[in-house]
C-alpha positions in Angstrom: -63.5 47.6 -128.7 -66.3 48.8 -126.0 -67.2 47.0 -123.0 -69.8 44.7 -124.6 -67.4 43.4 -127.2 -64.1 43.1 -124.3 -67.0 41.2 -122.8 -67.4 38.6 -125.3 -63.7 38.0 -125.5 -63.9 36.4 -122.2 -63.6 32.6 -121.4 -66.3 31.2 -119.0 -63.2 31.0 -116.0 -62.9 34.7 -116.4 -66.3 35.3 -116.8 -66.9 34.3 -113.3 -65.0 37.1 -112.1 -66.5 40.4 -113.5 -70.4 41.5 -112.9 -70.4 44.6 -114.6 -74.0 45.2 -112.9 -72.6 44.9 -109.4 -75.5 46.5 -107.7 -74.4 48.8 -105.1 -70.2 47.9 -104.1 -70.6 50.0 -101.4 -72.9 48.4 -99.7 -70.2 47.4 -96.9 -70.4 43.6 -98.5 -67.2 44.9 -100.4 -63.6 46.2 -100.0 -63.1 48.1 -103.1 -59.6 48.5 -105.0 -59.0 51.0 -108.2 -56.1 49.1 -110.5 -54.4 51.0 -113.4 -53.7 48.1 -116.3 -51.9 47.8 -119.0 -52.2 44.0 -120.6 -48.8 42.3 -122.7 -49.3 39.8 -124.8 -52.4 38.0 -126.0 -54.3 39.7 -123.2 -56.9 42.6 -123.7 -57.8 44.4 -120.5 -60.7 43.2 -119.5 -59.5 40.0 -119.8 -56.0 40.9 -118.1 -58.7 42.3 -115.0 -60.6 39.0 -114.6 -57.2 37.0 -114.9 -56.2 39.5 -111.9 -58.9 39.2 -110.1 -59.3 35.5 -110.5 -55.4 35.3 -108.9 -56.1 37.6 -106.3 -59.1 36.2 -104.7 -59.9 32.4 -105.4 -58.7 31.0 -108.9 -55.9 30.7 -110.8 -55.4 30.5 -114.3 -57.8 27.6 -115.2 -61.2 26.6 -113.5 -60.8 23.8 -111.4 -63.1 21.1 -110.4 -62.7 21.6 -106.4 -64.6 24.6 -106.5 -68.3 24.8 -104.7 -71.1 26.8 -105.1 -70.4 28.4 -102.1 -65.9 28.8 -103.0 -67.7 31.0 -105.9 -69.5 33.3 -103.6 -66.0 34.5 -102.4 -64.5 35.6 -106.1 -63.7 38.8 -106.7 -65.7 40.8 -109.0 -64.1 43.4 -112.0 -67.4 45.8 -111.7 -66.3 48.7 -113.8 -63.9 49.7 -115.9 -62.7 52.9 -117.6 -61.1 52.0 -120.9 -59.4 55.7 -121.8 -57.6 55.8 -118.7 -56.7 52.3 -118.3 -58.4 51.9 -115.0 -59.7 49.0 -113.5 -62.4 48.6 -110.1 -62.7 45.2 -108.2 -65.1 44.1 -105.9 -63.8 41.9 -103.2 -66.2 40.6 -100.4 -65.5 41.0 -96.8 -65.4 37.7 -96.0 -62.3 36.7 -97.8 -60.3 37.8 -95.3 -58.9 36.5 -92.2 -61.0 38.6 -89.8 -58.4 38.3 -87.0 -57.1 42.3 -88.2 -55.0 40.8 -90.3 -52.8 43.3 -92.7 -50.1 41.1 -94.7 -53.2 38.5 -95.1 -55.6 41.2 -97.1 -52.2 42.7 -99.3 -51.4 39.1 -99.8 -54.0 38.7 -102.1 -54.6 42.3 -103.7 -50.6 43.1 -104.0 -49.2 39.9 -103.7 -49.2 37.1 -107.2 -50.6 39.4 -109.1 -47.6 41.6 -109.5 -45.6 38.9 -111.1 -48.5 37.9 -113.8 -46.7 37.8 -116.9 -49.5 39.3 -119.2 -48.8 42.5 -118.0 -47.1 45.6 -118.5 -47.8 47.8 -116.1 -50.6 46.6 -112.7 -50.9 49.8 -109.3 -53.7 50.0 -106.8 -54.4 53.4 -106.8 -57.0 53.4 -103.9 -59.0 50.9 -101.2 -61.9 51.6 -99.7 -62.6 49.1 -96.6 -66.5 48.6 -95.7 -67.2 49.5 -91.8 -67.6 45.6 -91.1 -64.3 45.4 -92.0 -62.4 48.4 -90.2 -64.0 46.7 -86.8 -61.7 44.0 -86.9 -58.9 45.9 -87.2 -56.7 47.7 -84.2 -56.3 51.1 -86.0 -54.0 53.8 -83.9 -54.4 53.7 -79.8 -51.8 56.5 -79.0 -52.1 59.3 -81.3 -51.3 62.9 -81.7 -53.4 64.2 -79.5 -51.9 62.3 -77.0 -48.8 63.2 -77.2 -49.4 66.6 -77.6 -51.4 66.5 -74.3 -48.0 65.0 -72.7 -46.1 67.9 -74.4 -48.7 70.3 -73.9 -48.1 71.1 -77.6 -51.1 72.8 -80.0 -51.8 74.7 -82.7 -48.6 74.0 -84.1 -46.6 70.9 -86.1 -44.6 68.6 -83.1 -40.6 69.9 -83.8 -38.6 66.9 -84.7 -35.5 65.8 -85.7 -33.3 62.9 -86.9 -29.8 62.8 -85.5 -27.0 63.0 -88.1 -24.8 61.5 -88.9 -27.0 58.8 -89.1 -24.9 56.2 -88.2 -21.2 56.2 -86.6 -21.9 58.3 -83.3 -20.9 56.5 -80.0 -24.0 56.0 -78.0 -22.5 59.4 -75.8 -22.5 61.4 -78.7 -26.2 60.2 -79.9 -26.8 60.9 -76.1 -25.5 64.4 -77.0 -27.1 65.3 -80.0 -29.9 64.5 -78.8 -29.7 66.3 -75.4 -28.4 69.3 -77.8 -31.9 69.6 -80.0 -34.3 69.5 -76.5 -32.1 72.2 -75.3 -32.8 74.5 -78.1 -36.6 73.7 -78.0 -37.0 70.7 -79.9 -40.0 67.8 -78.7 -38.9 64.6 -80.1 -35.7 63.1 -81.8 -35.6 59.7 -83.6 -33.3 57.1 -84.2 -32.5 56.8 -87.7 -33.7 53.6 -89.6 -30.7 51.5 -89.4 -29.9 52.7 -85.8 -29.5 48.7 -84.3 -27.0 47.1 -81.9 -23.9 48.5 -84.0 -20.5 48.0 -82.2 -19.6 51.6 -81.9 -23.1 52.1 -80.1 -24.5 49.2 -77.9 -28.2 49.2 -78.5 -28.6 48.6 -74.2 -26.2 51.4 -73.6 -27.4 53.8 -76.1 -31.2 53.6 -74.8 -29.4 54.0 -71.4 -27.5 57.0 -72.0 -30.5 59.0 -74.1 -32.5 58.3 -71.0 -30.2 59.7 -68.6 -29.9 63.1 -71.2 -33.5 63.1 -71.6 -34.2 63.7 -67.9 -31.6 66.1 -67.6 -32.9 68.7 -70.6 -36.2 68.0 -69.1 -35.4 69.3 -65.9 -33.6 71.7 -67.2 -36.3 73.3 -69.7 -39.1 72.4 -67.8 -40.6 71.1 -70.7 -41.5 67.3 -71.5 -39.8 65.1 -74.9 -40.6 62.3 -76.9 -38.1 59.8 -77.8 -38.6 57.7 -81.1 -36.3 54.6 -80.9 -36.1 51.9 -83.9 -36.9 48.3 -82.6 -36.5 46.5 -85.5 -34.5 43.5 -85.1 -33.7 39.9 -86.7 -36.2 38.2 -84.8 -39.2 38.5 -82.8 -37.3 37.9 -79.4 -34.5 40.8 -79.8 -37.6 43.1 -81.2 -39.1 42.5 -77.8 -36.2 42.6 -75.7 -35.7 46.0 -77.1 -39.0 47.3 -76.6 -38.8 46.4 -72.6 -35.5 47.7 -72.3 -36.8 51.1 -72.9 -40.1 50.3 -71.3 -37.6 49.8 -68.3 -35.1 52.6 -68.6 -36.6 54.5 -66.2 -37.9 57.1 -68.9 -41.5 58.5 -68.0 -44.3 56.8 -69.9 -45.4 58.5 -72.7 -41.8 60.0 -73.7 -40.8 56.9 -75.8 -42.0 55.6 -79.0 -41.3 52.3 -80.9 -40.1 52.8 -84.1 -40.0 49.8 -86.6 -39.1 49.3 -90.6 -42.1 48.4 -92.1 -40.8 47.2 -95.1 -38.0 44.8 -93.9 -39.7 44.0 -91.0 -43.3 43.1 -92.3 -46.9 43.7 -91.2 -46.7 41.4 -88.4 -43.7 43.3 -86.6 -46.2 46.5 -86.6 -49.3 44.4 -85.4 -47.2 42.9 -82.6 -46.1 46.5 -81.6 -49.3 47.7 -81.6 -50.8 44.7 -79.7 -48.8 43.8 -76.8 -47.5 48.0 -76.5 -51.1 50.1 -76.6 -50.0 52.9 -74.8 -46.6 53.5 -76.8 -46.8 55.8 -80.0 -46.3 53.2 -82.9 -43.9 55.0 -85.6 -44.1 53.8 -89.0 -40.9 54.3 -91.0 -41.5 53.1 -94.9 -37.8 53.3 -95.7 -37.6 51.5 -99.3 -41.2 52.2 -100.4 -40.4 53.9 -103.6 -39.6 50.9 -105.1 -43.4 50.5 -106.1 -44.8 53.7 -104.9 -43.4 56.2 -107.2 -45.7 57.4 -109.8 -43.3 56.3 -112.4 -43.0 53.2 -111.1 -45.7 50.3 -113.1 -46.2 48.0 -110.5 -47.0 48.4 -106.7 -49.1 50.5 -105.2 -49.7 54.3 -104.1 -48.5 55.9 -101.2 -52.1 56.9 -100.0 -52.9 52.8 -100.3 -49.6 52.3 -98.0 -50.6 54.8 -95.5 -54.4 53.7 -95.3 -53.1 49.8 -94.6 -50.9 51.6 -91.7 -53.6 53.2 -90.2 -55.8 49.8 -90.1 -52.8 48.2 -88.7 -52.7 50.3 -85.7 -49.7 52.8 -86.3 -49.7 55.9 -84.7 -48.1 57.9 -87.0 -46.5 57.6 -90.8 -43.9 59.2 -92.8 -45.8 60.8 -95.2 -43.7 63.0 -97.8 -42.7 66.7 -98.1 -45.2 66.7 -101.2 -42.1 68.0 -103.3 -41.6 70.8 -100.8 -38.3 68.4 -99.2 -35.5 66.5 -101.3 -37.7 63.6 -102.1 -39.9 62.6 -105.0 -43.7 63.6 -104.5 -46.4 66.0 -104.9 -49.5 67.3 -103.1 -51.8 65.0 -105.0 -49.5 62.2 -103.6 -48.7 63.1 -99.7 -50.9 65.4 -98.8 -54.0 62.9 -100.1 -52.4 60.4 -97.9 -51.7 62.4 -94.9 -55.1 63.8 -94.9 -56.8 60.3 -95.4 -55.3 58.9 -92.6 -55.3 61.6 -90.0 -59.2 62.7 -90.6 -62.3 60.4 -89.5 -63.1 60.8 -93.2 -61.5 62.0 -96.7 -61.9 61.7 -100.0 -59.0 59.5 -101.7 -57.9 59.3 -105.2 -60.6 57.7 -106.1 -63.0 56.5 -102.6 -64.5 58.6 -100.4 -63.0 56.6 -97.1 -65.0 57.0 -93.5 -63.4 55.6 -90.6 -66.7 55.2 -89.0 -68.1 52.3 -87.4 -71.7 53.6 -86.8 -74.3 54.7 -89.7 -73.2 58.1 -91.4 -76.3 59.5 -90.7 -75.9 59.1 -87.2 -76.4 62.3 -85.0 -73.4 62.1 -83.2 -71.4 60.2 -86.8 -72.8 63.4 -88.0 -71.2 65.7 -85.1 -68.1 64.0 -85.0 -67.2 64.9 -88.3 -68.1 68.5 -88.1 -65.5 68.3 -84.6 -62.8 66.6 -86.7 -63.3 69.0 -89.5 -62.7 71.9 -87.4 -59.4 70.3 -85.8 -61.1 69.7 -82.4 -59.8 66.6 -80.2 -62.3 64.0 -80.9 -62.6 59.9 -80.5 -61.2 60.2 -76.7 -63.9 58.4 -75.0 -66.1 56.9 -77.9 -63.7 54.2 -79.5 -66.3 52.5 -80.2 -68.0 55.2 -82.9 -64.8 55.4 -85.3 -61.2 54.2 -85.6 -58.7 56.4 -84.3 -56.4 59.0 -85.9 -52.9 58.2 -87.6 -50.1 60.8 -87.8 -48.4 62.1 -90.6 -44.9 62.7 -90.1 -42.4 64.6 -92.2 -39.1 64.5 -92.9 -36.5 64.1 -95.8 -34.9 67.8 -96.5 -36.5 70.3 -94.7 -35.3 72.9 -92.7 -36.6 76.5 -91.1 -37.2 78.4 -93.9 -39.1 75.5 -95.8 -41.1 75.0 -92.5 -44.3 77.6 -93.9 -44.4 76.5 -97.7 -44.9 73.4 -96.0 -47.4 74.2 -93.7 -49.4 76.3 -97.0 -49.1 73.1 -98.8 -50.7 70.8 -96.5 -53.2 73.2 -95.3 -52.7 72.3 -91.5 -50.3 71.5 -88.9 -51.4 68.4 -87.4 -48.2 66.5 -88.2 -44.6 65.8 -87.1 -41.7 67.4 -88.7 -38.3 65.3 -88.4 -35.6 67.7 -90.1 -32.1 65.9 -90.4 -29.3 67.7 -92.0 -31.5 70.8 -91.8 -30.7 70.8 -88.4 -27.7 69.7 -87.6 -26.1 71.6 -90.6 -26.7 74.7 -88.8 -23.3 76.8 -88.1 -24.1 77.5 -84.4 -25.0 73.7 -83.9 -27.8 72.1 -83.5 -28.8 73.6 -80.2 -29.1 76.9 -82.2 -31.1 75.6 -84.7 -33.6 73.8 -82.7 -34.0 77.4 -81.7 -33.9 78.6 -85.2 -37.0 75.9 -86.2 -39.0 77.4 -82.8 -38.4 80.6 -84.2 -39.7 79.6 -87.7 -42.4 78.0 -86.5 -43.6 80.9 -83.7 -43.1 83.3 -87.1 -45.7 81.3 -88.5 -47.6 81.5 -85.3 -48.1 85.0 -85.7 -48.0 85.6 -89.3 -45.2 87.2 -89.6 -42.5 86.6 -92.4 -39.5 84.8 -91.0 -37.6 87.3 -93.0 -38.8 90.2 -90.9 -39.0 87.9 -87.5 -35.1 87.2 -88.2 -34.0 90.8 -87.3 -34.5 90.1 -83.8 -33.6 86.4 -83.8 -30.6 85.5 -84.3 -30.2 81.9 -84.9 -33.2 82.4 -87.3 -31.4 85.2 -89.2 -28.4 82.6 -89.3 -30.5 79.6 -90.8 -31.7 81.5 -93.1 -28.6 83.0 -94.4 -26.8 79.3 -94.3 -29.9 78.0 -96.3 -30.4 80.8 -98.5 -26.6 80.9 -100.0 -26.8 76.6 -100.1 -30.0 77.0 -102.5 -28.1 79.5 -104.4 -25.3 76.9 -104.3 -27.1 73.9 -105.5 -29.3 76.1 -108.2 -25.6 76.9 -109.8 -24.5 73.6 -109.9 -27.8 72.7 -111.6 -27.1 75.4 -114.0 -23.3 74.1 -115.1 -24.8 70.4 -115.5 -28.1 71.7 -117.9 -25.3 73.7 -119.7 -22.9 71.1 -119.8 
């Protein structure tokens, strides 16, 4: 069937949920979603849209007689729809919304019912596009990159990270010393792993204690300042804030500590508290469990570039991202590198939207110069909030190590991110002092565009990462081999 005969299939309750002559949905009236449908059952997909739209605004599945004229005014509207690719655009006005910058309220409704709507085989937002009106009532980042790497006095290269392995069964000393081992060799910041807590092997209070203590001593030592990541997530509101002012109070230098939290246990409102009462703290963003909806493969959920564009509205200063296939986990350029460059630039084109984070007209003068600033990687939004929503960092981890540190770089085309290598580090046979040094080789290599090949010969611990690395590639590729031929 085409559009005009989907279109007479519908009842008069779905009919009030499509205009299909929508004039102008970007007129900043709108926050625009892209949906990929596939309809089960008695359902053909227009009518599987209204239904979806209906539930995700303000219906259900029959009309109701409480409704008003003006209730109406705040459906959502299905305004086009491309029937080869399955692909489904809604319309949903501003207004809908709580306007107190409220995250979990707006995914509530968009990615919230709808996902367990029987008449369906397969339902993933693909892309948002919020209206200016819209991104003013939202935090977006306060600390961001550039601010830390004005406290590192880090440019023109990635921040050098790291996770500290094993992630879980050190005493608080030996995180202390893992830790203290990485800034030695040259490393900026170190995080706490995701389910780094108040184990009983490492006191939360004692473990913040004794990285502090380590932290000042490498600092003094290399002369050079370092960024500590440390997960607050906790079972309630109350031990998430105790944990924050612990650190706040440790004696560590302002700037050198970042909250981390676990967005998806913890929930929306865990990041928008951080953000809120903690301004001046880098806000990490850790998606641990994501890929149960965000995998390509996956039917129902949504994208990775929607989850990283609702971070940045919530006020996080930087999100893991993805290796875009480049690391040990699932992804691709399309996929990461879309998202990291949507929410680190003032504007980008998504998957489907073209998404400014602008607050003034886009034919403004300085709108205009702003993005030509942000284009060429200059420092921008540092004294006119007020003109566009701050940046959000990508950060990247999962797999990587020195020799993986340039394809990555090629791949996403900048190196305005943070790298957090793991096992890549600490696997290292000299230790992980040596290969923080063997990463700031890599990455000062790159730096002068020279092939870390030819840079080893005079570097040792480089020449030694890329020997360990080299033969466990081999390694793995052989057992690969013996399973395809087995």
């Amino acid at each position: 069937m085409d559009i005009q005969e989907l279109i007479a299939t519908l009842n008069s309750h779905q009919a009030a949920y499509i205009n299909m002559d929508l004039k102008d949905p970007q007129n900043g009236e709108y926050m625009l979603c892209v949906f990929h449908i596939i309809p089960w059952g008695k359902l053909n997909i227009l009518q599987a849209a209204c239904e979806i739209s209906a539930e995700s605004s303000t219906g259900t599945n029959f009309a109701v007689q409480t409704e008003t004229a003006f209730s109406r005014e705040m459906n959502s509207l299905v305004y086009k729809i491309d029937l080869e690719k399955n692909l489904v655009r809604i319309a949903y006005p501003r207004r809908l919304f709580d306007r107190g910058g409220n995250v979990q309220n707006i995914l509530t409704y968009i990615a919230g019912n709808i996902f367990w709507m029987k008449d369906i085989n397969a339902l993933k937002l693909l892309d948002v596009r919020f209206p200016p009106a819209m991104l003013e009532q939202y935090d977006g980042p306060s600390y961001t990159l550039d601010d830390m790497r004005k406290y590192l006095n880090v440019y023109d290269r990635p921040i050098l990270g790291t996770i500290v392995k094993p992630k879980m069964g050190l005493t608080s000393a030996e995180y202390a010393e893992v830790a203290y081992n990485f800034r030695k060799g040259g490393g900026d910041f170190v995080k706490n792993d995701e389910p780094q807590a108040n184990q009983d092997f490492c006191p939360y209070d004692k473990m913040v204690r004794n990285v502090a203590e380590a932290m000042a001593k490498v600092v003094k030592e290399t002369g050079h300042k370092k960024v500590h990541s440390f997960n607050v997530s906790a079972s309630d509101y109350d031990t998430m804030i105790s944990r924050c002012e612990m650190i706040v109070n440790s004696g560590m230098e302002k700037w050198s500590y970042a909250f981390l939290i676990d967005w998806t246990t913890a929930g929306w409102m865990a990041v928008q508290t951080l953000r809120r009462k903690y301004p001046n703290v880098f806000i990490h963003f850790h998606r641990a469990g994501h890929g149960a909806f965000t995998r390509p493969e996956n039917p129902i959920g949504y994208t990775v570039l929607v989850l990283s564009k609702f971070a940045r509205l919530a006020g996080t200063s930087g999100i893991h991202t993805g290796t875009a296939g480049v690391g040990k986990m699932a992804g691709t350029p399309e996929e990461d590198v879309t998202a990291a460059h949507n929410i680190y630039g003032l504007e980008a084109q998504g998957h489907f939207f073209h998404q400014s984070r602008g607050d003034i007209p886009e034919n403004d003068a300085d709108r205009v110069l702003k993005v030509q600033e942000d284009h060429h990687q200059h420092v921008t939004q540092e004294d006119d909030s007020w003109r566009n929503m701050k940046k959000c960092c990508p950060i990247i981890s999962w797999g990587l190590n020195p020799t993986l540190l340039k394809p990555f770089i090629d791949v996403m085309g900048d190196v305005d991110f943070i790298t957090t290598m793991g096992a890549g580090c600490h696997a290292h046979p000299g230790g992980t002092e040596k290969w923080a040094t063997a990463l700031v080789q890599s990455c000062e290599a790159y730096s002068k565009g020279i092939d870390i090949h030819e840079y080893a010969k005079d570097h040792e611990e480089l020449a030694q990462a890329i020997e360990f690395f080299t033969k466990k590639e081999n390694k793995d590729l052989r057992h690969a081999e013996r399973r395809e031929s087995n």
